[in-house]
C-alpha positions, 0 to 999 in steps of 0.5 A, a space after each residue: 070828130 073822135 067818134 069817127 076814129 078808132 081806139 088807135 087814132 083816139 090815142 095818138 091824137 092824145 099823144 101827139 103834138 098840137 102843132 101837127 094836128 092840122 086837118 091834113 094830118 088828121 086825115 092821114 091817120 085816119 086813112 092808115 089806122 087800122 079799120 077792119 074791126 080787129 083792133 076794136 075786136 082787142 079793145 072790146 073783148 080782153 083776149 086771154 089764154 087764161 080760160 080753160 077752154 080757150 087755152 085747150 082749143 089753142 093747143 089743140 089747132 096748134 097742132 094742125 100742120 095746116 095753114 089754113 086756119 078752117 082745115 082739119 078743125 071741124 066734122 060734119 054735127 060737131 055742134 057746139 055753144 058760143 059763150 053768152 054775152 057775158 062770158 064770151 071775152 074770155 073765150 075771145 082771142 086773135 091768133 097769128 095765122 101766115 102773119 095775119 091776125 085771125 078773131 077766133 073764138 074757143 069752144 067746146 063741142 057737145 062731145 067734150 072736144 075744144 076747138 077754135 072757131 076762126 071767125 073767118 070759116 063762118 065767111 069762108 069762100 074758095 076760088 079753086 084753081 088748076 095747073 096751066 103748064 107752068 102757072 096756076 090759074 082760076 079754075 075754067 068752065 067749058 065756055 072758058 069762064 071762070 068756075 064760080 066761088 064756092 061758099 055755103 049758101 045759107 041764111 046763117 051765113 048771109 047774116 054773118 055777111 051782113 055785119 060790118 065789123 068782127 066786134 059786130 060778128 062776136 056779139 051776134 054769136 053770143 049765146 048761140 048753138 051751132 052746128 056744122 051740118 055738112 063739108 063742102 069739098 074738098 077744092 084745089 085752090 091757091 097755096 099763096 106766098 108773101 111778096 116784099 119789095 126792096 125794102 122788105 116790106 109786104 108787097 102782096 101775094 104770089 101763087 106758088 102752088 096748089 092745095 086742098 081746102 073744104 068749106 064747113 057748112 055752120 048753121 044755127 041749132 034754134 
């Protein structure tokens, strides 16, 4: 049964009292541990600020005013090597982003510049959106439909989407050389705001405006 639940739920049950370990409570933890990947990515890959590398590319994406994490980072042939498999912890962190935690890699581009590569531009997809009087709204065609989702249609990407977890995505990174060959865009999408009940916990998302994002196009350099 322990194989099926993650690092957090192994050590709450190592915690907790017998008496409350019944198959319903069992469940419910199960249910609400995080499953997405991020906390195995911790346990798996000590995340450090230590390395050289990594503590340079943080500063730098700092500086972006940006929220998105993919914005003003990467050019069209910025290339770059992902640490091999025995280096990579080092260079593996997860940064907070709008409150949400964000795998990202440090790197170094053959030109000597660090920057960060957020797992999530590897999967990126842009649904772009308009102005209707007072409201933003999905973007139209002519025959009324929605404008379709922009994303990079390659086979690197199709293998990134393949992979179930973030852990899995940072292994079969390892050792790779990338290359952003072109950018989409840019497209005018949703500027999102964090919604809480009365209790003041997170109740999902509202769209109070627009902003420009593009898409970098990465493909693997074989």
């Amino acid at each position: 049964m322990y194989e099926s639940l993650t690092l957090v739920s192994y050590i709450i049950l190592r915690v907790a009292q017998p008496k409350l370990l019944t198959p319903k409570n069992l469940s419910k933890m199960a249910q609400t541990t995080i499953t997405d990947g991020i906390k195995m990515l911790v346990a798996r890959h000590a995340a450090t600020e230590g390395c050289e590398v990594g503590s340079k590319a943080i500063a730098a994406v700092k500086k972006i005013s940006n929220a998105d994490p993919s914005e003003g980072v990467w050019a069209e042939n910025d290339q770059f090597t992902i640490p091999a498999a025995n280096e990579i912890e080092q260079a593996v962190f997860v940064a907070m982003v709008n409150g949400n935690k964000a795998p990202a890699i440090a790197v170094e581009t053959t030109t000597g510049v660090p920057k960060v590569l957020y797992i999530s531009s590897l999967k990126k997809n842009v649904i772009e959106y308009e102005e209707d009087g007072d409201q933003f709204v999905v973007k139209k065609q002519a025959d009324g439909s929605n404008v379709p989702a922009h994303f990079a249609d390659t086979e690197f990407r199709k293998e990134i989407m393949k992979k179930a977890t973030v852990g899995d995505i940072i292994d079969f990174l390892a050792g790779k050389t990338l290359k952003v060959t072109r950018i989409m865009g840019p497209y005018k999408t949703s500027r999102l705001k964090a919604k809480t009940d009365a209790l003041g916990r997170r109740d999902g998302y509202e769209v109070v405006g627009l902003r420009n994002t593009s898409i970098p196009v990465f493909e693997e350099v074989k």
